[in-house]
PDB file of N, H, CA, C and O in Angstrom:
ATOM      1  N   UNK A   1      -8.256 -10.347   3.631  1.00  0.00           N
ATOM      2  CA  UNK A   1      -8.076  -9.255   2.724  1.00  0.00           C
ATOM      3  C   UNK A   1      -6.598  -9.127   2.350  1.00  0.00           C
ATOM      4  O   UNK A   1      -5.655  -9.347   3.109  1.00  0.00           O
ATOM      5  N   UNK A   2      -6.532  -8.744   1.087  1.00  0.00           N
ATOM      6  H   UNK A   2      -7.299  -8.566   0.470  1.00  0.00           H
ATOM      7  CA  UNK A   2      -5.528  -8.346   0.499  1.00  0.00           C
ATOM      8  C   UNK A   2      -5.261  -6.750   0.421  1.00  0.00           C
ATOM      9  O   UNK A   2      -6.124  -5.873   0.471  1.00  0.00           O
ATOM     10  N   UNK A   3      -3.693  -6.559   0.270  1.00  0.00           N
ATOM     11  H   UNK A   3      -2.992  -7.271   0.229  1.00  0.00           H
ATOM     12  CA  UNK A   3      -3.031  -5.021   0.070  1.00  0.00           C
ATOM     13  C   UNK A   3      -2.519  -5.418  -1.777  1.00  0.00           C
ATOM     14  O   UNK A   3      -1.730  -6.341  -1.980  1.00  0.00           O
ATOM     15  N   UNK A   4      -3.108  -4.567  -2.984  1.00  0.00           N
ATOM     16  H   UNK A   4      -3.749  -3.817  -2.820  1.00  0.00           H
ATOM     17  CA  UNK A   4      -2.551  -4.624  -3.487  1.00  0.00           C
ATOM     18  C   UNK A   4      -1.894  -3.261  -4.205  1.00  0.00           C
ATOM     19  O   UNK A   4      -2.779  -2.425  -4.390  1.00  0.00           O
ATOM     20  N   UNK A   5      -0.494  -2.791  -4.684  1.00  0.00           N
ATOM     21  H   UNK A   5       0.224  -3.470  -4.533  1.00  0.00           H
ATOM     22  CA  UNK A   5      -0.565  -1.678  -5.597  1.00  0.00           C
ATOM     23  C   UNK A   5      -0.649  -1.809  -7.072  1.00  0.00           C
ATOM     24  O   UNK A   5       0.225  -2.471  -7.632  1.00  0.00           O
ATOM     25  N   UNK A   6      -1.365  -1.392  -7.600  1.00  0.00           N
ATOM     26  H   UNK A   6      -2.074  -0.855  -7.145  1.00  0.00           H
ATOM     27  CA  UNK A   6      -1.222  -0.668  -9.127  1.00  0.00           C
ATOM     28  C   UNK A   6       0.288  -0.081  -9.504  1.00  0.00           C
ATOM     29  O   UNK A   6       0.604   0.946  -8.904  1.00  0.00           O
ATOM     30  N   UNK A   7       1.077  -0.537 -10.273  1.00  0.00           N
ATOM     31  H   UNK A   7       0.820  -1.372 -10.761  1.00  0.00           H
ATOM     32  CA  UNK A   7       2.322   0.261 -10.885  1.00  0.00           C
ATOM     33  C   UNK A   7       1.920   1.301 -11.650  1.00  0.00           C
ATOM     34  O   UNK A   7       2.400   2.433 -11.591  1.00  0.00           O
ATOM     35  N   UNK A   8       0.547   0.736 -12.781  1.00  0.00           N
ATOM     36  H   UNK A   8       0.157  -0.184 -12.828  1.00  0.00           H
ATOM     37  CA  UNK A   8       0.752   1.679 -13.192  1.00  0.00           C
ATOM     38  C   UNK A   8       0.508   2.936 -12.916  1.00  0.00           C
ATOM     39  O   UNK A   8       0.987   3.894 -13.522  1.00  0.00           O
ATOM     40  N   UNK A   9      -0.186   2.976 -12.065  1.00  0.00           N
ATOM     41  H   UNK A   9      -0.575   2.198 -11.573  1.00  0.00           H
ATOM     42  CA  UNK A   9      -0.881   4.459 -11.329  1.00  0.00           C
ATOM     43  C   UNK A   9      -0.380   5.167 -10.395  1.00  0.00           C
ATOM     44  O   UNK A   9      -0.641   6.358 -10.233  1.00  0.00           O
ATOM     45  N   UNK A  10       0.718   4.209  -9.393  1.00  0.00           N
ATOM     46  H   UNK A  10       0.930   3.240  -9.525  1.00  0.00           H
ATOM     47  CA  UNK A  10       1.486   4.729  -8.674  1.00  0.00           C
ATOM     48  C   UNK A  10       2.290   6.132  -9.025  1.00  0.00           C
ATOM     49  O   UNK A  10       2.765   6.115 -10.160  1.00  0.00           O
ATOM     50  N   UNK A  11       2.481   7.072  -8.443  1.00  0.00           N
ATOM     51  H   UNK A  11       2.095   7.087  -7.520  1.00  0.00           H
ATOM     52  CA  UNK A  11       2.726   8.212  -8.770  1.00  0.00           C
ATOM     53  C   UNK A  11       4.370   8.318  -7.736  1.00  0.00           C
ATOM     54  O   UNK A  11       5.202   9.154  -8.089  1.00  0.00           O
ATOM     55  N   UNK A  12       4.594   7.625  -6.802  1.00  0.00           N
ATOM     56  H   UNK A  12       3.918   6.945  -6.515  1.00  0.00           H
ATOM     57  CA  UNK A  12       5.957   7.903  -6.240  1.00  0.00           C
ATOM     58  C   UNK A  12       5.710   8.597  -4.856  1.00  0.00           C
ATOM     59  O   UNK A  12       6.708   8.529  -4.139  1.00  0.00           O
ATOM     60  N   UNK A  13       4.574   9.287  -4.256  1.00  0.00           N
ATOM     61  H   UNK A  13       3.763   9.341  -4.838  1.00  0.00           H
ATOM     62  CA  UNK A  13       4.350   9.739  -3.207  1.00  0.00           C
ATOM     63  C   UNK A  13       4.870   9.215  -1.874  1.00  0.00           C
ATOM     64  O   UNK A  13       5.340   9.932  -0.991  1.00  0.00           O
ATOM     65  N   UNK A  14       4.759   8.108  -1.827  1.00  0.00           N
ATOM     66  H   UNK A  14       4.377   7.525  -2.545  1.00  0.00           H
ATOM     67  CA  UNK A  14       5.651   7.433  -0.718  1.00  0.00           C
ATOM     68  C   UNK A  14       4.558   7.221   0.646  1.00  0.00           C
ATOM     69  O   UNK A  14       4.879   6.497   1.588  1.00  0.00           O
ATOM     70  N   UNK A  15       3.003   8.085   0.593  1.00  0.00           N
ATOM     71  H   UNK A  15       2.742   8.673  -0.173  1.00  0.00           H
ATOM     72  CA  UNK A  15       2.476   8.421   1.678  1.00  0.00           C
ATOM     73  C   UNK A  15       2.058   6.845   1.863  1.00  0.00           C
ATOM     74  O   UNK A  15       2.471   6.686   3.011  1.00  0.00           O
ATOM     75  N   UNK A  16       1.659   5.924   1.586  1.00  0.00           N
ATOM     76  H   UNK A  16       1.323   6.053   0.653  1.00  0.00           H
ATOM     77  CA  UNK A  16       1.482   4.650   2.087  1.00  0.00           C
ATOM     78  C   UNK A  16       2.644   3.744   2.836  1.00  0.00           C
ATOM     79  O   UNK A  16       2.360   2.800   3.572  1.00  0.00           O
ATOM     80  N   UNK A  17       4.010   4.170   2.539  1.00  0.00           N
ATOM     81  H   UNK A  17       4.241   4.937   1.940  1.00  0.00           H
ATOM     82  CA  UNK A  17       5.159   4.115   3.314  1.00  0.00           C
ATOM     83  C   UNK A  17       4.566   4.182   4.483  1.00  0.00           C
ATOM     84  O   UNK A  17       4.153   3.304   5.240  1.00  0.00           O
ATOM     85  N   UNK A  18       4.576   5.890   4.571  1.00  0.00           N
ATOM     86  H   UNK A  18       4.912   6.604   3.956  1.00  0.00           H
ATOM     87  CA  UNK A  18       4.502   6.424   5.650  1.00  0.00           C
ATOM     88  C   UNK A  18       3.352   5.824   6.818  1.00  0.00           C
ATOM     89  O   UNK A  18       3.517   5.442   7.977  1.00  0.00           O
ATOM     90  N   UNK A  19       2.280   5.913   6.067  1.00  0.00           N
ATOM     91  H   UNK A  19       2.146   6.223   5.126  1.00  0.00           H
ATOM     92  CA  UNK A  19       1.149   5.299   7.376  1.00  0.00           C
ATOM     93  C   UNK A  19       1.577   3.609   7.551  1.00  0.00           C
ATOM     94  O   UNK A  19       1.332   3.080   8.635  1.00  0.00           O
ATOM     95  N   UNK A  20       2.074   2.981   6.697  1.00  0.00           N
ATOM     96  H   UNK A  20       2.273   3.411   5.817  1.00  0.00           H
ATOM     97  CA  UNK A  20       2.243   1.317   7.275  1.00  0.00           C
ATOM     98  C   UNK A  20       3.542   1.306   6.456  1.00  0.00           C
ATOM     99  O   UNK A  20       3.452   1.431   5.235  1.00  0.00           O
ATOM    100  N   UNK A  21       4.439   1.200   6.890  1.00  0.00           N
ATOM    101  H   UNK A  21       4.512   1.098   7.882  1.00  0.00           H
ATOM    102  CA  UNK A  21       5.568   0.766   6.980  1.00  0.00           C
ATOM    103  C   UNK A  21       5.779  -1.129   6.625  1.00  0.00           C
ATOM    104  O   UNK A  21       6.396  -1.779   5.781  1.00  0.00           O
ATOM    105  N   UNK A  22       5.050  -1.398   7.579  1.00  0.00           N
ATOM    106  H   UNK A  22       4.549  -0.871   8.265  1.00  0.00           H
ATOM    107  CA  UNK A  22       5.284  -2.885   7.269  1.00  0.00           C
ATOM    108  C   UNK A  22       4.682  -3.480   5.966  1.00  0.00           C
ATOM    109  O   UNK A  22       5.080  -4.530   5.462  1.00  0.00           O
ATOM    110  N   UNK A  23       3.808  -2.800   5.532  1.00  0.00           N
ATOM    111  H   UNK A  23       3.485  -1.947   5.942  1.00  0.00           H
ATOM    112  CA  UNK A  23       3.089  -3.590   4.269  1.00  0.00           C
ATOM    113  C   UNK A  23       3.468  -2.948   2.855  1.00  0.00           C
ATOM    114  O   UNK A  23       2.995  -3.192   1.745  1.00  0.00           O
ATOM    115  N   UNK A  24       4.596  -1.938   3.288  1.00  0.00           N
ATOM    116  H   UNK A  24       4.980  -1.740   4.190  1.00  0.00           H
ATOM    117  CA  UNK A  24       5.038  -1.354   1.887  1.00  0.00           C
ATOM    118  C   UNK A  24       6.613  -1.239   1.163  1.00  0.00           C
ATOM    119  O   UNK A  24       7.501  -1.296   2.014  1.00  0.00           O
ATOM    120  N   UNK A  25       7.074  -1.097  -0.159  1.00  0.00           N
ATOM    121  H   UNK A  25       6.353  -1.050  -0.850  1.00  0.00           H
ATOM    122  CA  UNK A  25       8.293  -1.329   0.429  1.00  0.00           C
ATOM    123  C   UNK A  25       8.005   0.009  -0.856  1.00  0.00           C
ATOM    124  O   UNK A  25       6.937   0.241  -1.423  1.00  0.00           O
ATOM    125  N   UNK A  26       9.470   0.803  -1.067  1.00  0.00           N
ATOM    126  H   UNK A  26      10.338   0.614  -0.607  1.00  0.00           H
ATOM    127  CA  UNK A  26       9.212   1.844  -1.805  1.00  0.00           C
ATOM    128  C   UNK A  26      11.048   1.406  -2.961  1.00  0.00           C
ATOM    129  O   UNK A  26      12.206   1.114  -2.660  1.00  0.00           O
ATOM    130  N   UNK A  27      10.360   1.595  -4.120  1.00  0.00           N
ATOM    131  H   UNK A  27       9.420   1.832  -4.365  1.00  0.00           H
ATOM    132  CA  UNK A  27      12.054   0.911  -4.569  1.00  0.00           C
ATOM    133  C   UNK A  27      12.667   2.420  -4.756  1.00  0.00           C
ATOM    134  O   UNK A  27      12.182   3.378  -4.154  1.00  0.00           O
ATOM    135  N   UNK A  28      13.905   2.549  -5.748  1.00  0.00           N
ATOM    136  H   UNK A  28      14.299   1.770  -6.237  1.00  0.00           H
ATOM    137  CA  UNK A  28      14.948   3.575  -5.542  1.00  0.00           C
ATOM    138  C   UNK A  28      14.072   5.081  -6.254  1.00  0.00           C
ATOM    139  O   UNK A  28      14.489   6.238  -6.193  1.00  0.00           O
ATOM    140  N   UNK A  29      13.071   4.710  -6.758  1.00  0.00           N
ATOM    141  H   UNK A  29      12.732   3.770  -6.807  1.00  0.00           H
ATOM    142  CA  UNK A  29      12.401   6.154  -7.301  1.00  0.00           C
ATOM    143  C   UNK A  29      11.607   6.623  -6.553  1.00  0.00           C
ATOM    144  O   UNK A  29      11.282   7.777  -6.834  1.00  0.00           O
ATOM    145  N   UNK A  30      11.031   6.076  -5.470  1.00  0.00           N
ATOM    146  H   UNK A  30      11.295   5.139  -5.242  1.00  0.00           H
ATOM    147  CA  UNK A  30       9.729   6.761  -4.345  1.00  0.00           C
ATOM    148  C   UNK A  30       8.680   5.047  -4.677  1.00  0.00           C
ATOM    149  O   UNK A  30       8.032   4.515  -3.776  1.00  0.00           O
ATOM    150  N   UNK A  31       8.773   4.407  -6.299  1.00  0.00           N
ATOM    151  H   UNK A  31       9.300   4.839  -7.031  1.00  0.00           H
ATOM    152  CA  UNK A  31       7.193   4.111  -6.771  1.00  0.00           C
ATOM    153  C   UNK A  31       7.024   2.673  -5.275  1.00  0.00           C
ATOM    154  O   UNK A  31       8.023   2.134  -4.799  1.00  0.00           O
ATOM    155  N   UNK A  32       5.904   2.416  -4.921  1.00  0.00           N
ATOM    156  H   UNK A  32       5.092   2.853  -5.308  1.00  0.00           H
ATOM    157  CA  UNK A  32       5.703   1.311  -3.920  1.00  0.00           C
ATOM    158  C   UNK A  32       5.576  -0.043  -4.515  1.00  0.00           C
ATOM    159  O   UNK A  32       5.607  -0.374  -5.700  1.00  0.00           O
ATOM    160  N   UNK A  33       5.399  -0.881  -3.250  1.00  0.00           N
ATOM    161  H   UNK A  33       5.374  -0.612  -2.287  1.00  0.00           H
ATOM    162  CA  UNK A  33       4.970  -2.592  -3.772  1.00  0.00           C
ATOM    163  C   UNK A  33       4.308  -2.928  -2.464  1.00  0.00           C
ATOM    164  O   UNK A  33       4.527  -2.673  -1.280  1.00  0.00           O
ATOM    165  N   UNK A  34       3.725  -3.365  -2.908  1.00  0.00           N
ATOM    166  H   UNK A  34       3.547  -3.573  -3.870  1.00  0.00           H
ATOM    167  CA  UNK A  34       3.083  -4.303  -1.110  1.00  0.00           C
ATOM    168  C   UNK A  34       4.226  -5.577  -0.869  1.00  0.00           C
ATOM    169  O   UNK A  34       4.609  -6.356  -1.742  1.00  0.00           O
ATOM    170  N   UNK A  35       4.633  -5.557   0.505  1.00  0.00           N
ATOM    171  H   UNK A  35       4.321  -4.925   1.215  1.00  0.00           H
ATOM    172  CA  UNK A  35       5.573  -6.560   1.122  1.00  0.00           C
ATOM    173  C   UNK A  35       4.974  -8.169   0.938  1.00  0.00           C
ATOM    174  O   UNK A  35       5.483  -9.162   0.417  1.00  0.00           O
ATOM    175  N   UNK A  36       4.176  -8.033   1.346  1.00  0.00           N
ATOM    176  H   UNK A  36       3.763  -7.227   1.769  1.00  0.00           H
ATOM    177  CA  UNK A  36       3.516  -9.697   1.015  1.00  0.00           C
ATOM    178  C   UNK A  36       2.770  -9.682  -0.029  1.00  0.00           C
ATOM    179  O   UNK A  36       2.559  -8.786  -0.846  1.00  0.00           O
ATOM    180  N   UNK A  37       2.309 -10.940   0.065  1.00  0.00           N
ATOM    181  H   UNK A  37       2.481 -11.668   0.729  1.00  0.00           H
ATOM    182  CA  UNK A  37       0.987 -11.505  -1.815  1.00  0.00           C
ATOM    183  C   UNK A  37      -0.072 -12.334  -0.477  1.00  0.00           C
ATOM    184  O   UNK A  37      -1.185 -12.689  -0.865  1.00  0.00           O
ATOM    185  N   UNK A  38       0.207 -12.554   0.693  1.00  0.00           N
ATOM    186  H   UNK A  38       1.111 -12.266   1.008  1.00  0.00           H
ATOM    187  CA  UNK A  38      -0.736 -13.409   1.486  1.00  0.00           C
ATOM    188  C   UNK A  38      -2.341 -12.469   2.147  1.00  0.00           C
ATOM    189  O   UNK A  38      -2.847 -11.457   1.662  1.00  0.00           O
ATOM    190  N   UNK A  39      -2.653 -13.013   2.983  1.00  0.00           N
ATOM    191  H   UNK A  39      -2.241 -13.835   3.377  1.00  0.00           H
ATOM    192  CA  UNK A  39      -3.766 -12.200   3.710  1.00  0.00           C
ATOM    193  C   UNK A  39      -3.179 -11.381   4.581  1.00  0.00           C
ATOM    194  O   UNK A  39      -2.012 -11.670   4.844  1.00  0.00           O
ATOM    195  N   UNK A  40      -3.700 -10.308   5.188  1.00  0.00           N
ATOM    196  H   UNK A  40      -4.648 -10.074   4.974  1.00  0.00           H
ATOM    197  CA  UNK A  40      -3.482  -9.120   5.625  1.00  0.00           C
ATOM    198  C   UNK A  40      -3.835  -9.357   7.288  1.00  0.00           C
ATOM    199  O   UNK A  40      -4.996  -9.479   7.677  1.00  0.00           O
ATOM    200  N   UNK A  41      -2.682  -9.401   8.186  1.00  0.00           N
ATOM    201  H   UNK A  41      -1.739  -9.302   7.870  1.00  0.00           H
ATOM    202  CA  UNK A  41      -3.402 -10.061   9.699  1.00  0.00           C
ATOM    203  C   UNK A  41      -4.213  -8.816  10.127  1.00  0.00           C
ATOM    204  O   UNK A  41      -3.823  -7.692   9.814  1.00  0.00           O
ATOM    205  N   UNK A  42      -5.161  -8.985  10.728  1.00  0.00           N
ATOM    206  H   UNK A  42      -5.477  -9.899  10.983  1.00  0.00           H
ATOM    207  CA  UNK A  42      -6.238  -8.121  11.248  1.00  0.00           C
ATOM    208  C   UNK A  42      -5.615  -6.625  12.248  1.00  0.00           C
ATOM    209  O   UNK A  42      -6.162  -5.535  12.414  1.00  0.00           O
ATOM    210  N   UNK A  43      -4.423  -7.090  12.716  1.00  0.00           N
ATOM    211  H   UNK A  43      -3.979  -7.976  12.581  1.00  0.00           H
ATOM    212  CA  UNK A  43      -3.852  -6.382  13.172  1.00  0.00           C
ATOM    213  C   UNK A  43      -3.721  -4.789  12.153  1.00  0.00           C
ATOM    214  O   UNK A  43      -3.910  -3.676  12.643  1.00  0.00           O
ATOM    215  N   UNK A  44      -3.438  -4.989  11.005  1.00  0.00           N
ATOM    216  H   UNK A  44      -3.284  -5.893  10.608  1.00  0.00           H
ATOM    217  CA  UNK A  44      -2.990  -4.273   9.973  1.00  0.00           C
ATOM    218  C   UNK A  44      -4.247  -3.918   9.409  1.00  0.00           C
ATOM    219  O   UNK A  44      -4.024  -2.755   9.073  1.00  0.00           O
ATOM    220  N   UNK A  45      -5.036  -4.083   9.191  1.00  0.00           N
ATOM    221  H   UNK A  45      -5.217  -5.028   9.463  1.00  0.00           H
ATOM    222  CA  UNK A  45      -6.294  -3.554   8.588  1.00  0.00           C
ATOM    223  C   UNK A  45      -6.650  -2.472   8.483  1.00  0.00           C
ATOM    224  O   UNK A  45      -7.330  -2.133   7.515  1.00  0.00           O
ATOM    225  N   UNK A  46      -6.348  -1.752   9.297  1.00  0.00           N
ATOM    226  H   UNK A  46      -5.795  -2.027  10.083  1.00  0.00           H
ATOM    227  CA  UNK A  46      -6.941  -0.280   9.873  1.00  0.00           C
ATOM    228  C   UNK A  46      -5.925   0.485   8.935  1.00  0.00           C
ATOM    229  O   UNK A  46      -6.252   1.362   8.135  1.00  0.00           O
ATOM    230  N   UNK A  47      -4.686   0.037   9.147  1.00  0.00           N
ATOM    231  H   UNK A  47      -4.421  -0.675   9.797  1.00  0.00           H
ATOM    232  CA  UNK A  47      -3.275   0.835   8.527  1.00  0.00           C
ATOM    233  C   UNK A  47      -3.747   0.339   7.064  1.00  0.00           C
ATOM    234  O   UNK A  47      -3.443   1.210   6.249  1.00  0.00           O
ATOM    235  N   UNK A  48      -4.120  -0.304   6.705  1.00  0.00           N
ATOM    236  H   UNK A  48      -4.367  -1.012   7.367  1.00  0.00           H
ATOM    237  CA  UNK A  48      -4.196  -0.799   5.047  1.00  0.00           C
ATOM    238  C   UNK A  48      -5.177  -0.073   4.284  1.00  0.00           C
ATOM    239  O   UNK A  48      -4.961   0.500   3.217  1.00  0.00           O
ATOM    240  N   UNK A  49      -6.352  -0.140   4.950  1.00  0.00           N
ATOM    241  H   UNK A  49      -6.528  -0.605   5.817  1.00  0.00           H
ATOM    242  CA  UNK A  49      -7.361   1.078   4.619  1.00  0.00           C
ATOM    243  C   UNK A  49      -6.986   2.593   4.503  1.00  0.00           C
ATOM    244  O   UNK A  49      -7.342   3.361   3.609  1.00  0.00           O
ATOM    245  N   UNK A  50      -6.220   2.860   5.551  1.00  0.00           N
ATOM    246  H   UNK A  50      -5.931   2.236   6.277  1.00  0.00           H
ATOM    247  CA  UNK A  50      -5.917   4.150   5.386  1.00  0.00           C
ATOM    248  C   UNK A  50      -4.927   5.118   4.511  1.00  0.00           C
ATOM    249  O   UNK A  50      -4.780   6.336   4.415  1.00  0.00           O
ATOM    250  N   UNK A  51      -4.355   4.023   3.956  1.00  0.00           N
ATOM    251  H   UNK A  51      -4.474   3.033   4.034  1.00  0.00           H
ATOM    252  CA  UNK A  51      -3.148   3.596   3.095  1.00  0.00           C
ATOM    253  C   UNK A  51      -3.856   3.736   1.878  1.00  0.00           C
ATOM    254  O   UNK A  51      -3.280   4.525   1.128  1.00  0.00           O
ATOM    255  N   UNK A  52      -5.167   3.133   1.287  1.00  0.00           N
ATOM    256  H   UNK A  52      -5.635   2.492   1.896  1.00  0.00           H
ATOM    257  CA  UNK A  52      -5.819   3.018   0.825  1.00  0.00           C
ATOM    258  C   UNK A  52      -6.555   4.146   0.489  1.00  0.00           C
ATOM    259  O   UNK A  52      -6.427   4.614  -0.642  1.00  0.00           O
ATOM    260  N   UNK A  53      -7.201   4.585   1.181  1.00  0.00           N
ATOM    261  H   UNK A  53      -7.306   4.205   2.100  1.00  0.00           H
ATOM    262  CA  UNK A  53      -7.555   6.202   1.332  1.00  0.00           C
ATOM    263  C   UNK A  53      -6.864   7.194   0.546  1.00  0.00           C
ATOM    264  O   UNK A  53      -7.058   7.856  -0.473  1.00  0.00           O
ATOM    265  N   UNK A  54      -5.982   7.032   1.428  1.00  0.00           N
ATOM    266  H   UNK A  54      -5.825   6.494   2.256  1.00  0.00           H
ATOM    267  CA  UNK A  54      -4.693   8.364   1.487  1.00  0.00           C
ATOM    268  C   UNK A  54      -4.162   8.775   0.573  1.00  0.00           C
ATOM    269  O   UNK A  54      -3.747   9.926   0.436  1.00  0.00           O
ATOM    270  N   UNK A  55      -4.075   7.647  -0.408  1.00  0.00           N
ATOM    271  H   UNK A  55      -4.412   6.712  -0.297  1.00  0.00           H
ATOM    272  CA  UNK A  55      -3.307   7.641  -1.724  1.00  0.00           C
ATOM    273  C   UNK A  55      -3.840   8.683  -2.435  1.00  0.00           C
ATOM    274  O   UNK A  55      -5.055   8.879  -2.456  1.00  0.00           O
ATOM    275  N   UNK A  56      -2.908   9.496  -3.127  1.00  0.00           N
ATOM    276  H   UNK A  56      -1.921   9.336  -3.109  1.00  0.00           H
ATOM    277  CA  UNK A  56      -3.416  10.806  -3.775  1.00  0.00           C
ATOM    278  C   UNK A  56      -3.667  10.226  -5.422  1.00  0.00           C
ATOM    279  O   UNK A  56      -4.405  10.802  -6.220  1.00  0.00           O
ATOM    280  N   UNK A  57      -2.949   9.068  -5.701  1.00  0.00           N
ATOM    281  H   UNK A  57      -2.349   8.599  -5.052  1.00  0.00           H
ATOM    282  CA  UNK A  57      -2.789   8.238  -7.207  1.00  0.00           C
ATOM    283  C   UNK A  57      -4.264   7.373  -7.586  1.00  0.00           C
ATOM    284  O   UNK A  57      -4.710   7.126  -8.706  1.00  0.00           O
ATOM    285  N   UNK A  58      -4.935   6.954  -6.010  1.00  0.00           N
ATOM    286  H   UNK A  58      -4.572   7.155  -5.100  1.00  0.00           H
ATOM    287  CA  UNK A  58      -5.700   5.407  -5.599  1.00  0.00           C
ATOM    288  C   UNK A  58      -4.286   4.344  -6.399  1.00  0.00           C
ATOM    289  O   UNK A  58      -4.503   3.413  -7.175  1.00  0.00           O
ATOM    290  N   UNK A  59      -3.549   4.590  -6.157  1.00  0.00           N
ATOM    291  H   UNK A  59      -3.373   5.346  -5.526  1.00  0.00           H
ATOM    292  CA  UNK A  59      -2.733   2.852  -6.430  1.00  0.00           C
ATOM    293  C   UNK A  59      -2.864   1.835  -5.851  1.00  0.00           C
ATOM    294  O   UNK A  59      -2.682   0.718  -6.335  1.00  0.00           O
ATOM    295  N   UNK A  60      -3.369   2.218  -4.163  1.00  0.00           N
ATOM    296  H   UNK A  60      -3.517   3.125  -3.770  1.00  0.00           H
ATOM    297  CA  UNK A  60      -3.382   1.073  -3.346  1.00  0.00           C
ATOM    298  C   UNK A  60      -4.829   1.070  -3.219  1.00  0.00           C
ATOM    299  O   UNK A  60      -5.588   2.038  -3.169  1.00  0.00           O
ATOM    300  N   UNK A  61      -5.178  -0.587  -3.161  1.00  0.00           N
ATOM    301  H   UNK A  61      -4.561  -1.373  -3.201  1.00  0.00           H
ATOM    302  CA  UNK A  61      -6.414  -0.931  -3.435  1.00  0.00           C
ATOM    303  C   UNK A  61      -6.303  -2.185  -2.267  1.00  0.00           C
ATOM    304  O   UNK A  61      -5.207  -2.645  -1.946  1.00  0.00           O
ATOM    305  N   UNK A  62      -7.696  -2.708  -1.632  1.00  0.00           N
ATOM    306  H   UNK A  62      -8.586  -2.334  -1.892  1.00  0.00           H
ATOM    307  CA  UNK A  62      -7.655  -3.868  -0.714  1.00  0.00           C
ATOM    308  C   UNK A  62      -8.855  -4.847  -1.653  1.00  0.00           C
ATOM    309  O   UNK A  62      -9.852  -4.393  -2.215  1.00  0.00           O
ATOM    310  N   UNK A  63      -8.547  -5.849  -1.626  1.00  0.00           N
ATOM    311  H   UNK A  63      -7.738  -6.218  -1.169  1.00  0.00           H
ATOM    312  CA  UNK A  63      -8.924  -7.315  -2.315  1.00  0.00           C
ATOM    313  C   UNK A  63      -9.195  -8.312  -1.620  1.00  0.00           C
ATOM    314  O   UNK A  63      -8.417  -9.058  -1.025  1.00  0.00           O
ATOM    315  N   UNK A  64     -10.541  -8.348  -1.695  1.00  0.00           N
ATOM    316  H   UNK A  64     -11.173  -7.742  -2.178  1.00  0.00           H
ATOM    317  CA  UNK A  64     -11.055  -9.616  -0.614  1.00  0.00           C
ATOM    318  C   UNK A  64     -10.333 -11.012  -1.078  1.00  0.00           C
ATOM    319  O   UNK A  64     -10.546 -12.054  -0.457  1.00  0.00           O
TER     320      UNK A  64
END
């Protein structure tokens, strides 16, 4: 599985920061990016979903 964000929908919230840190990076306005383009180690899954969830925009989306 993949982490991907939407720009255009991204709203700047930052809350996917917050729950995974490692899979997000936030540039100088709040808006996000996902850190990698590869598969998502299983380890992270749980945090990616919830990330996913959480989003008040849905920007972040997971991609088989």
């Amino acid at each position: 599985m993949k982490i991907d964000v939407d720009g255009t929908k991204c709203q700047g919230y930052g809350l996917c920061a917050e729950i995974a840190p490692d899979l997000f990076d936030l540039d100088d306005f709040g808006y996000a990016a996902s850190t990698g383009d590869g598969p998502l180690p299983d380890a992270q899954l749980d945090l990616a979903r919830r990330a996913a969830a959480e989003c008040p925009a849905a920007a972040v989306r997971l991609l088989s």
